[in-house]
PDB file as gemmi writes it, atoms N, CA and C in Angstrom:
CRYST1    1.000    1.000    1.000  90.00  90.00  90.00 P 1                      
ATOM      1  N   UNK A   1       0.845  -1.177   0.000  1.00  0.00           N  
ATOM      2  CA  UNK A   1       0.000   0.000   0.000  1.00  0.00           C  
ATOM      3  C   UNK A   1       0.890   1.239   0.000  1.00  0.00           C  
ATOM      4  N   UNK A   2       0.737   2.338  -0.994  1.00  0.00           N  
ATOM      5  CA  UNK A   2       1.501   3.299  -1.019  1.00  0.00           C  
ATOM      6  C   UNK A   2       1.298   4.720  -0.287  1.00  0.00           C  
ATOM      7  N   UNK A   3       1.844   4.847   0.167  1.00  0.00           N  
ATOM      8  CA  UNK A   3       1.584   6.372   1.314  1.00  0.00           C  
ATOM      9  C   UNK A   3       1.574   7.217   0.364  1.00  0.00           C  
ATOM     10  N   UNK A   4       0.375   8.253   0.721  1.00  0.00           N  
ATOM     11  CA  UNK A   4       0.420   9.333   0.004  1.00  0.00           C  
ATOM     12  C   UNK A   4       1.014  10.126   0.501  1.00  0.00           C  
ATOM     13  N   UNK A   5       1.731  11.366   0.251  1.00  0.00           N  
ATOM     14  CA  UNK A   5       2.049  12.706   1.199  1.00  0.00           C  
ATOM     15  C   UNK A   5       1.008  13.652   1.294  1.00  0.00           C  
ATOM     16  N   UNK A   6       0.615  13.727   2.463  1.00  0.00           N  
ATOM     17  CA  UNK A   6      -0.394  14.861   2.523  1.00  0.00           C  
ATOM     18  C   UNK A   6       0.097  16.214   1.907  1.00  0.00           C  
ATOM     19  N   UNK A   7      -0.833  16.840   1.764  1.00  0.00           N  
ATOM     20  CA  UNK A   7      -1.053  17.996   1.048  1.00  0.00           C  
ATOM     21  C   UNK A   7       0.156  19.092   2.083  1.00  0.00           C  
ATOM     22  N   UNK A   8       0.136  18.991   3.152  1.00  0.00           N  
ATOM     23  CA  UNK A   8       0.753  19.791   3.814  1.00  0.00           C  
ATOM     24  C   UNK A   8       2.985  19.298   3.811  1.00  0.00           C  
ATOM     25  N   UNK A   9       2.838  18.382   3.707  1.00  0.00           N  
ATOM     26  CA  UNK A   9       3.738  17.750   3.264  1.00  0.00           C  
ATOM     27  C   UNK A   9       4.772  18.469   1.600  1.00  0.00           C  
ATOM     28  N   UNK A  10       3.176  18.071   0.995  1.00  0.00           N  
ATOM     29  CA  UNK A  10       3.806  18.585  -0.490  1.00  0.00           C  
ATOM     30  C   UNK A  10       4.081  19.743  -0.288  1.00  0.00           C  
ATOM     31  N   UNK A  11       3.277  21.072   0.164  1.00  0.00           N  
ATOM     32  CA  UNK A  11       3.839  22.080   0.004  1.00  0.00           C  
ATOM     33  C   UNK A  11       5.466  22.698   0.470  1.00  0.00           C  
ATOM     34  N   UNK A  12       5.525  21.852   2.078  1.00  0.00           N  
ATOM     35  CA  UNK A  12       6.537  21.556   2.642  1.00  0.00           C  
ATOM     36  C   UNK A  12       8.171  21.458   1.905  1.00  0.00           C  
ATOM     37  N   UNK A  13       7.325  20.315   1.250  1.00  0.00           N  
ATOM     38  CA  UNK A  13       8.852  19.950   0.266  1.00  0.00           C  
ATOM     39  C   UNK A  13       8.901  21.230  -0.808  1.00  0.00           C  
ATOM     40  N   UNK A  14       7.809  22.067  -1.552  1.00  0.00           N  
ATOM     41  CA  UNK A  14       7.784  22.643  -2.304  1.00  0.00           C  
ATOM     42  C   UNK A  14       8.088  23.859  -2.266  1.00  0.00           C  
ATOM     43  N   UNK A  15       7.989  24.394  -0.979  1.00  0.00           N  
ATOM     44  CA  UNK A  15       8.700  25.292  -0.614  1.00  0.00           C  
ATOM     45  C   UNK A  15      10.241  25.599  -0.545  1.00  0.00           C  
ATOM     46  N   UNK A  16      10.699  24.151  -0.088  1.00  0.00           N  
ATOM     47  CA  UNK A  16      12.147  23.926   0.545  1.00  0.00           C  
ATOM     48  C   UNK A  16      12.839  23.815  -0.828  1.00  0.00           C  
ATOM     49  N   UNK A  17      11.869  23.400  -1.752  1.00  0.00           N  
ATOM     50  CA  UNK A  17      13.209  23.613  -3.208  1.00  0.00           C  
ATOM     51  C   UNK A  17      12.860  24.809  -3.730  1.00  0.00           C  
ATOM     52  N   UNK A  18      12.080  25.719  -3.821  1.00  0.00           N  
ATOM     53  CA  UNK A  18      11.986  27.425  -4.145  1.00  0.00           C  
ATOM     54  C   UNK A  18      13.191  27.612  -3.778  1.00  0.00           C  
ATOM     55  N   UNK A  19      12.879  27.892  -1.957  1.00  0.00           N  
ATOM     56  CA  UNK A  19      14.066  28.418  -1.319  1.00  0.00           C  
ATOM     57  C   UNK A  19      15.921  27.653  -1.924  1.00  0.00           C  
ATOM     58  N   UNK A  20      15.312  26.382  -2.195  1.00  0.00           N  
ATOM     59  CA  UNK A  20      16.594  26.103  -2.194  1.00  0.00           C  
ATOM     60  C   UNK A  20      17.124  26.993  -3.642  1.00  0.00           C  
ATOM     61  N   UNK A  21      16.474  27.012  -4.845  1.00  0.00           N  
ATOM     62  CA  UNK A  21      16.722  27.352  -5.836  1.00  0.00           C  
ATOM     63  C   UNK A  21      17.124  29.211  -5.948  1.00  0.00           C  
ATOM     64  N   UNK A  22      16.060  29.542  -5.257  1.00  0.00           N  
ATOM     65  CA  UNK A  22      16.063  31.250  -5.155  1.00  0.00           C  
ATOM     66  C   UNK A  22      16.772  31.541  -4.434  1.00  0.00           C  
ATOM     67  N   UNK A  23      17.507  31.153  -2.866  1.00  0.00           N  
ATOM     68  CA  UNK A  23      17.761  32.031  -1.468  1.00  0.00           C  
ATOM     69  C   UNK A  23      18.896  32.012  -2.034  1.00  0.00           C  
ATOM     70  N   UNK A  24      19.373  33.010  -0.827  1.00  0.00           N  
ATOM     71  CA  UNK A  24      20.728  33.169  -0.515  1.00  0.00           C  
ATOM     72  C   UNK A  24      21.869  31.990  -0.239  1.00  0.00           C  
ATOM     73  N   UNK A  25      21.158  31.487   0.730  1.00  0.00           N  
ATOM     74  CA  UNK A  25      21.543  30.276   1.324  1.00  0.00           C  
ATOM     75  C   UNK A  25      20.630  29.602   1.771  1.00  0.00           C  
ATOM     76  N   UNK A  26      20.819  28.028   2.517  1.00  0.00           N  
ATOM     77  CA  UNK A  26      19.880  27.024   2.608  1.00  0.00           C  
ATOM     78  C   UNK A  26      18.299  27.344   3.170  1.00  0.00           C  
ATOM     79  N   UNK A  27      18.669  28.245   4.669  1.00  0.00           N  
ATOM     80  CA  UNK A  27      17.662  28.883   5.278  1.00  0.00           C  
ATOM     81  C   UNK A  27      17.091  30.381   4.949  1.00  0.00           C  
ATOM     82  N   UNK A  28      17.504  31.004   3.679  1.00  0.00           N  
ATOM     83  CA  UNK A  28      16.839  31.781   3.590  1.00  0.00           C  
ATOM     84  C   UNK A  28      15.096  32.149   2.821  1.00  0.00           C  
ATOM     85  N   UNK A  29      14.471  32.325   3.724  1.00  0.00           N  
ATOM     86  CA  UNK A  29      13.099  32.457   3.698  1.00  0.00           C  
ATOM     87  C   UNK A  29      12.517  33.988   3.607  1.00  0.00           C  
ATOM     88  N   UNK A  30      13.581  34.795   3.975  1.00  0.00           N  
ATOM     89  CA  UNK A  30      12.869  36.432   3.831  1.00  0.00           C  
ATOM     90  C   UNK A  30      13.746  37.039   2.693  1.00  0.00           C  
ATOM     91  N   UNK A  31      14.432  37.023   1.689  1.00  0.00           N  
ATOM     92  CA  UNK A  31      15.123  37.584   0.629  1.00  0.00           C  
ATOM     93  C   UNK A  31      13.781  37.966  -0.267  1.00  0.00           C  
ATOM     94  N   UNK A  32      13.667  38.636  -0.748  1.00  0.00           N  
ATOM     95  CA  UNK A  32      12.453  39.540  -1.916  1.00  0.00           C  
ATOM     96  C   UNK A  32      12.344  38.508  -2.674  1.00  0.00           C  
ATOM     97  N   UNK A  33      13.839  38.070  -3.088  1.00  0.00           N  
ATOM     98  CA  UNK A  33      13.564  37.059  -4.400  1.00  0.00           C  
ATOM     99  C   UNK A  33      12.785  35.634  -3.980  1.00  0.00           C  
ATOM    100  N   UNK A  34      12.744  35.028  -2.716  1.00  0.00           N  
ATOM    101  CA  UNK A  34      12.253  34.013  -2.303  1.00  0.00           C  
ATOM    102  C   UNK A  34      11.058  34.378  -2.138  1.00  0.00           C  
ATOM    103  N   UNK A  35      10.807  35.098  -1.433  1.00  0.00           N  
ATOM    104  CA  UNK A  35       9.449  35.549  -1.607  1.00  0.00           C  
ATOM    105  C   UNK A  35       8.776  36.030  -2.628  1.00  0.00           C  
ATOM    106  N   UNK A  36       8.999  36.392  -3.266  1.00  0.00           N  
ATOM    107  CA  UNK A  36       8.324  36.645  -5.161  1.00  0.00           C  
ATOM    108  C   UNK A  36       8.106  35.680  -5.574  1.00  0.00           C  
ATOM    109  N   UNK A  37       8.773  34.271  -5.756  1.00  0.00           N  
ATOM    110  CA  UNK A  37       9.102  33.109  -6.219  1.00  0.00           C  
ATOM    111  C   UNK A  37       8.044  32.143  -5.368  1.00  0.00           C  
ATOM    112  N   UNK A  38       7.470  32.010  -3.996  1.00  0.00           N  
ATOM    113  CA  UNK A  38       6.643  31.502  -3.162  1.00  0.00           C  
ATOM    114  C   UNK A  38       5.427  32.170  -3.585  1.00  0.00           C  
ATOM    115  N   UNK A  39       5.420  33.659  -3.607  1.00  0.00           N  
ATOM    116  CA  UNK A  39       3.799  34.015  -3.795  1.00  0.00           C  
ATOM    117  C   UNK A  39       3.320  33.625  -4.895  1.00  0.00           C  
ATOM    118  N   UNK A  40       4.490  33.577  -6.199  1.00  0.00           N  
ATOM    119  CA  UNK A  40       4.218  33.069  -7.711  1.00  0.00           C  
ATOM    120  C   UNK A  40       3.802  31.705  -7.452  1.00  0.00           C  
ATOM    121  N   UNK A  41       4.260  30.832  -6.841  1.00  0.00           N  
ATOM    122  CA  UNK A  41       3.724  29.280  -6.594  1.00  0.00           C  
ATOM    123  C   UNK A  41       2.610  29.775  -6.145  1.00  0.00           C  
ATOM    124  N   UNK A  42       2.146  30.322  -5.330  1.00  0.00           N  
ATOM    125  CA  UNK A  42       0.832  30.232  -4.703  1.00  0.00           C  
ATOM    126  C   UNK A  42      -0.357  30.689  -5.449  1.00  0.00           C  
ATOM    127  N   UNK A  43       0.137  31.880  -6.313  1.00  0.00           N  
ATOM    128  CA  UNK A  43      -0.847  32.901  -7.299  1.00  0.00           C  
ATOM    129  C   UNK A  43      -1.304  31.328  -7.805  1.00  0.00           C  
ATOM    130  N   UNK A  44      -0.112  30.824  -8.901  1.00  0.00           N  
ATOM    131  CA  UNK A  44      -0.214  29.925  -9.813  1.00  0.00           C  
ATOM    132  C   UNK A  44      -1.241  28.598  -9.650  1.00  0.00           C  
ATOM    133  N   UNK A  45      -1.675  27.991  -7.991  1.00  0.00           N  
ATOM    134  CA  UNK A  45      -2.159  26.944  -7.637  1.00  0.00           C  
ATOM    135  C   UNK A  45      -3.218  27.879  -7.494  1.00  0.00           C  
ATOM    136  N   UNK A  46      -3.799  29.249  -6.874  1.00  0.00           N  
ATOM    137  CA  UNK A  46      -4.977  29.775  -6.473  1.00  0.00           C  
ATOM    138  C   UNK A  46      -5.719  29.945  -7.829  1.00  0.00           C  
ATOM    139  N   UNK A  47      -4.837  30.157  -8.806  1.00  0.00           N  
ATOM    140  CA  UNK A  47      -5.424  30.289 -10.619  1.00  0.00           C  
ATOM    141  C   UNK A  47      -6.151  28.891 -10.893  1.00  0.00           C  
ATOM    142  N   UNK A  48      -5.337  28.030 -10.495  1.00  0.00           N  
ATOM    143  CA  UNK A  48      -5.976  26.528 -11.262  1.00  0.00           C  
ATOM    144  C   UNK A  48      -6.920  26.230 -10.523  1.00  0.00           C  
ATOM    145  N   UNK A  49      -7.012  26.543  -8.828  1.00  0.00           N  
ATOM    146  CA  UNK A  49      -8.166  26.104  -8.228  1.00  0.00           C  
ATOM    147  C   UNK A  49      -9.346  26.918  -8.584  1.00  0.00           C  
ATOM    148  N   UNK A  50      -9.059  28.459  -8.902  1.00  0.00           N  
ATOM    149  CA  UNK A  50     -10.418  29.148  -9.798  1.00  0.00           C  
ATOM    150  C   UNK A  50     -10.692  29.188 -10.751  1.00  0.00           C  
ATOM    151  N   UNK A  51     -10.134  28.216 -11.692  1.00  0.00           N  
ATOM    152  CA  UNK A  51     -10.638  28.001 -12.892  1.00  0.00           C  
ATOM    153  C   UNK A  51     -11.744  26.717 -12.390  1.00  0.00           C  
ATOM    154  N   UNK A  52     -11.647  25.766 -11.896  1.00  0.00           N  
ATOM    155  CA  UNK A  52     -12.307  24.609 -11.791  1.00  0.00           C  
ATOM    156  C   UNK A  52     -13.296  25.442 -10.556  1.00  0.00           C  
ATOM    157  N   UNK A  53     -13.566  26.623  -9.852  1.00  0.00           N  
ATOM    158  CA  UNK A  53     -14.321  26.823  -8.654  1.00  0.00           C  
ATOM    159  C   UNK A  53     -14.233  28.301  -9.189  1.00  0.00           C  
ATOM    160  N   UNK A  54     -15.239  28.122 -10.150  1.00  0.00           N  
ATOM    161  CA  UNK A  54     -15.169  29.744 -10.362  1.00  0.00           C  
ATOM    162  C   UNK A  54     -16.667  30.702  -9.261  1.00  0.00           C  
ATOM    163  N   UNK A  55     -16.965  30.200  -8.408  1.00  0.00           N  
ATOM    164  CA  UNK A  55     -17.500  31.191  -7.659  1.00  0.00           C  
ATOM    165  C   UNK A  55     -17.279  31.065  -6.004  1.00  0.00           C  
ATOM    166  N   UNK A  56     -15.882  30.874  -6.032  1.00  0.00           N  
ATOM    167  CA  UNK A  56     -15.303  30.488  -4.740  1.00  0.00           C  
ATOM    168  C   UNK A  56     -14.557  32.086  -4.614  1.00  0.00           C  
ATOM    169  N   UNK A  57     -15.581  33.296  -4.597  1.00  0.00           N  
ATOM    170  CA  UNK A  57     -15.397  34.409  -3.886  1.00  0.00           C  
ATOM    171  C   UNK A  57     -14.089  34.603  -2.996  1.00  0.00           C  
ATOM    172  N   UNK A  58     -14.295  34.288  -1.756  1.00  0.00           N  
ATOM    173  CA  UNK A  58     -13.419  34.060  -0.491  1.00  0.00           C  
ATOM    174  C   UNK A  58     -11.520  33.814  -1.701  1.00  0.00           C  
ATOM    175  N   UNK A  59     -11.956  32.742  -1.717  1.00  0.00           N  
ATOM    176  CA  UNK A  59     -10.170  32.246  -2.607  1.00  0.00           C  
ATOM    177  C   UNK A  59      -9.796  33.528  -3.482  1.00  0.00           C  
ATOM    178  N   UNK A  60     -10.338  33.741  -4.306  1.00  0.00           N  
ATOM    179  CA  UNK A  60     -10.303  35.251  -5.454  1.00  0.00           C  
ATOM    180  C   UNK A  60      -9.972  36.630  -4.743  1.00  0.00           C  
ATOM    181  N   UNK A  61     -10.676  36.980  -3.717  1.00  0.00           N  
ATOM    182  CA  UNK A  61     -10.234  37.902  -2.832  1.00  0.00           C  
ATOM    183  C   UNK A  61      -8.728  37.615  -2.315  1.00  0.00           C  
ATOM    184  N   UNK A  62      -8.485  36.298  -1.884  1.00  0.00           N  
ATOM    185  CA  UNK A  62      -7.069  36.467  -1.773  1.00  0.00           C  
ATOM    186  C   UNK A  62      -6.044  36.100  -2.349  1.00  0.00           C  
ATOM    187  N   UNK A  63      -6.379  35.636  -4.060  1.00  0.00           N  
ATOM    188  CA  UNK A  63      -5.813  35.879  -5.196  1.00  0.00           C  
ATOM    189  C   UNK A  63      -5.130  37.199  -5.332  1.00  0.00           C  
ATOM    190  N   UNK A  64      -6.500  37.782  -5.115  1.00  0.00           N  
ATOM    191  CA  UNK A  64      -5.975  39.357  -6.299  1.00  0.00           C  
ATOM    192  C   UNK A  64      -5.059  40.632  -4.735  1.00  0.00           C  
ATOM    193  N   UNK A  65      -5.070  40.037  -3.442  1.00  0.00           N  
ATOM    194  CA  UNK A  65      -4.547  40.391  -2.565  1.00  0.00           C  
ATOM    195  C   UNK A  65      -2.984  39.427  -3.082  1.00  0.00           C  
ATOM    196  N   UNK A  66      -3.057  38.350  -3.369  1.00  0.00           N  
ATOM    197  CA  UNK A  66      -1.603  38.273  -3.504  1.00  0.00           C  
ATOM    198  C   UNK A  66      -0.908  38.870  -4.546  1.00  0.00           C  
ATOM    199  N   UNK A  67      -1.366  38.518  -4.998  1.00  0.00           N  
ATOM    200  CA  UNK A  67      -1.030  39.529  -6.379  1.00  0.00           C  
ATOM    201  C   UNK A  67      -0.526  41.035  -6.606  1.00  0.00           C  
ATOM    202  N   UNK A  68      -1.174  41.783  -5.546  1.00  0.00           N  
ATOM    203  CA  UNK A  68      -0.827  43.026  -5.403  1.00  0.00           C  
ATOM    204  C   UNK A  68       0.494  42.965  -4.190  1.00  0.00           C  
ATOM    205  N   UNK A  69       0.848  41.949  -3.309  1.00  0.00           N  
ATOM    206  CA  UNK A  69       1.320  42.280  -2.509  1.00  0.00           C  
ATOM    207  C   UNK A  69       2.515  41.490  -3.937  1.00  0.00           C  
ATOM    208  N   UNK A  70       2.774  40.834  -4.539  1.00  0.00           N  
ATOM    209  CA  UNK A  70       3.626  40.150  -5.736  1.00  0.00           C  
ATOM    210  C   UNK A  70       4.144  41.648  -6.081  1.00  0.00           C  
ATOM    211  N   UNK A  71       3.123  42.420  -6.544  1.00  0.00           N  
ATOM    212  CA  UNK A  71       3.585  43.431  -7.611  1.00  0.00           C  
ATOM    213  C   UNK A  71       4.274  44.370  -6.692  1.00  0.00           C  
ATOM    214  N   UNK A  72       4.108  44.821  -5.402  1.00  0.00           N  
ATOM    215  CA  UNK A  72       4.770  45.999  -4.913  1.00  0.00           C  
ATOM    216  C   UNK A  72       6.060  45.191  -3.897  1.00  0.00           C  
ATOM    217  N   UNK A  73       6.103  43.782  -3.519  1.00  0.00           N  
ATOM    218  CA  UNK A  73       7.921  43.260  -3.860  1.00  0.00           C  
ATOM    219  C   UNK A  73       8.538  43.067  -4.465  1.00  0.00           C  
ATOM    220  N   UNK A  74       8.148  42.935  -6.027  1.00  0.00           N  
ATOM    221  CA  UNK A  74       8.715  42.950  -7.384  1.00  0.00           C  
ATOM    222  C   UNK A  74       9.331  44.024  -7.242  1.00  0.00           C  
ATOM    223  N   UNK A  75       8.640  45.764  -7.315  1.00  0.00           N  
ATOM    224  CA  UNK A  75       9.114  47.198  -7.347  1.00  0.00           C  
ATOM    225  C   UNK A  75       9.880  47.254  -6.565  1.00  0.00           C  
ATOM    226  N   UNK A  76       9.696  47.117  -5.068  1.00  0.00           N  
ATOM    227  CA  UNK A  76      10.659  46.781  -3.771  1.00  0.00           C  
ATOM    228  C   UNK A  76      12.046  46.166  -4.060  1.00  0.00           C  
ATOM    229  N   UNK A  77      11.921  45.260  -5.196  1.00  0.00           N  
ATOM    230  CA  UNK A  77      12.920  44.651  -5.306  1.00  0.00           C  
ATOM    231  C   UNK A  77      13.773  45.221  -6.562  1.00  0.00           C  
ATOM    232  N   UNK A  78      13.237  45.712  -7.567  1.00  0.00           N  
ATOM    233  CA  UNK A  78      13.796  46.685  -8.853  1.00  0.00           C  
ATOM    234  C   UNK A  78      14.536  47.579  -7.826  1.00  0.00           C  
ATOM    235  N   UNK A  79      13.899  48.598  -7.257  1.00  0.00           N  
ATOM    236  CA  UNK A  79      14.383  49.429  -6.488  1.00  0.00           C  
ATOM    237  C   UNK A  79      15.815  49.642  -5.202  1.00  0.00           C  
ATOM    238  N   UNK A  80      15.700  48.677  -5.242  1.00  0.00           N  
ATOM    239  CA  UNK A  80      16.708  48.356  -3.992  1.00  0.00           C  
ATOM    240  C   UNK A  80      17.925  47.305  -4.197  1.00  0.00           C  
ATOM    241  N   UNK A  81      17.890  46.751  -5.480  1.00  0.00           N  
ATOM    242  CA  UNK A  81      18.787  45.590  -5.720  1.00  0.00           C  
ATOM    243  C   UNK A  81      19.682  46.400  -6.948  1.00  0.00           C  
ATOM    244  N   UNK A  82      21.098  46.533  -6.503  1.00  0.00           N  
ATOM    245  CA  UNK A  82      22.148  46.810  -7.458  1.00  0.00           C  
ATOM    246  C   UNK A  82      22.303  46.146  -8.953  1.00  0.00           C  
ATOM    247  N   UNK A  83      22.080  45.037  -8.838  1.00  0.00           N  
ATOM    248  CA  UNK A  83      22.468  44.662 -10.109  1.00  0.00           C  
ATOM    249  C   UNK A  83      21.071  43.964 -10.875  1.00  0.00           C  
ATOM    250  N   UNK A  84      20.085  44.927 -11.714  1.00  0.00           N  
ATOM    251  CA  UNK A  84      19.314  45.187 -12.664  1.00  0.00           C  
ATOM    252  C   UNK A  84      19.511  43.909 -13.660  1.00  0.00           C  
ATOM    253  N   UNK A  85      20.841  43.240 -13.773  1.00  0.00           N  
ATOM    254  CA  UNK A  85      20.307  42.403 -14.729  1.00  0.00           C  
ATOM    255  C   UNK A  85      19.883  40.621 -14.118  1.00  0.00           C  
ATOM    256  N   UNK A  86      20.324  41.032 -12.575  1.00  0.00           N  
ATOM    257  CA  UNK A  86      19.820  39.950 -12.019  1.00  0.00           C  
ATOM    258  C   UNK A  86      18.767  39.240 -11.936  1.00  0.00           C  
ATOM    259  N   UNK A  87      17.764  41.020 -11.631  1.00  0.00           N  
ATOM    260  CA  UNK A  87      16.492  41.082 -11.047  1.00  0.00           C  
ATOM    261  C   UNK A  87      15.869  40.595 -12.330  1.00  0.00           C  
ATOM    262  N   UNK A  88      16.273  40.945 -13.741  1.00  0.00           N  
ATOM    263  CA  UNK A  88      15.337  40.935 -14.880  1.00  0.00           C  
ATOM    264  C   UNK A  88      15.707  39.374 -15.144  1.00  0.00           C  
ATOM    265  N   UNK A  89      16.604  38.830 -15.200  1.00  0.00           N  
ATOM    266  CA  UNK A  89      16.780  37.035 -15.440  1.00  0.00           C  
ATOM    267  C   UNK A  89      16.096  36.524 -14.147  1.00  0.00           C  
ATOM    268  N   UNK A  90      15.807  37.026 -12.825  1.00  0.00           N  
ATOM    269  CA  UNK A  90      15.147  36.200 -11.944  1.00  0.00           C  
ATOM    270  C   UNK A  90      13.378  36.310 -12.412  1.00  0.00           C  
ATOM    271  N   UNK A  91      12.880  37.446 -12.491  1.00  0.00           N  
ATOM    272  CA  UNK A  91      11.928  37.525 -13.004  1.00  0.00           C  
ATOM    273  C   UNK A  91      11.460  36.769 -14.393  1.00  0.00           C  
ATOM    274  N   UNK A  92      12.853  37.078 -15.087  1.00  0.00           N  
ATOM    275  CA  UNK A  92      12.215  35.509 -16.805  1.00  0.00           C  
ATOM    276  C   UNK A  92      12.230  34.565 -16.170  1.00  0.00           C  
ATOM    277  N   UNK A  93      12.553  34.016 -15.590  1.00  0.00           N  
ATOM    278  CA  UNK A  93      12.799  32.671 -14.663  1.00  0.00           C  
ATOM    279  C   UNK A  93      11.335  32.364 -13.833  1.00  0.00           C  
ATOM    280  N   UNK A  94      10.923  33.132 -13.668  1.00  0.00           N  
ATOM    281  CA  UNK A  94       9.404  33.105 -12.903  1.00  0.00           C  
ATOM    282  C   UNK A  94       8.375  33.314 -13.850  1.00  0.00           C  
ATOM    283  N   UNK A  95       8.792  33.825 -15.279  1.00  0.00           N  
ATOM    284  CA  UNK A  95       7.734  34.434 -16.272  1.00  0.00           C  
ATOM    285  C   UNK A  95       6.984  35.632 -16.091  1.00  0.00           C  
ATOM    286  N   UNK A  96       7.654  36.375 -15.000  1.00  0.00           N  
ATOM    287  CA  UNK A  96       6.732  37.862 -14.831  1.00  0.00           C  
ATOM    288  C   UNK A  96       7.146  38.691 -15.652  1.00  0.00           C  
TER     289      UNK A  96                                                      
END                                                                             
């Protein structure tokens, strides 16, 4: 009989390779770029669950709340990060 991983599990692991891919280092969890890269996973799963639940109100409200909080650490992050061609290959890398 095969164990599933719960849902809380998956995200778990799914997080830990963002970070691993985006951070600074192993434990970093607050860098702009990790966090841009986490809310994009999350936008991306809240999209597919409102396409199949399109009058799930509640979820959509905090779609378009992530989304805005996406767009003003993106700027946060243009703004404050020296090297411009980083920010623009981390962003193709995410597709924003």
């Amino acid at each position: 009989m095969a164990s599933k991983k719960s849902r809380f599990a998956q995200d778990k692991d799914a997080k830990a390779k963002i970070v691993k891919e985006f951070g600074l280092h192993e434990n970093d969890s607050g860098s702009p770029m990790v966090q841009i890269a986490l809310m994009t996973e999350r936008i991306n799963y809240l999209s597919d669950h409102l396409k199949s639940n399109k009058k799930d109100n509640h979820s959509r409200r905090g779609l378009l709340k992530l989304v805005g909080a996406r767009r003003r650490m993106v700027k946060y992050l243009q703004r404050t990060d020296s090297d411009a061609s980083r920010v623009e290959k981390f962003l193709k890398k995410l597709g924003l």
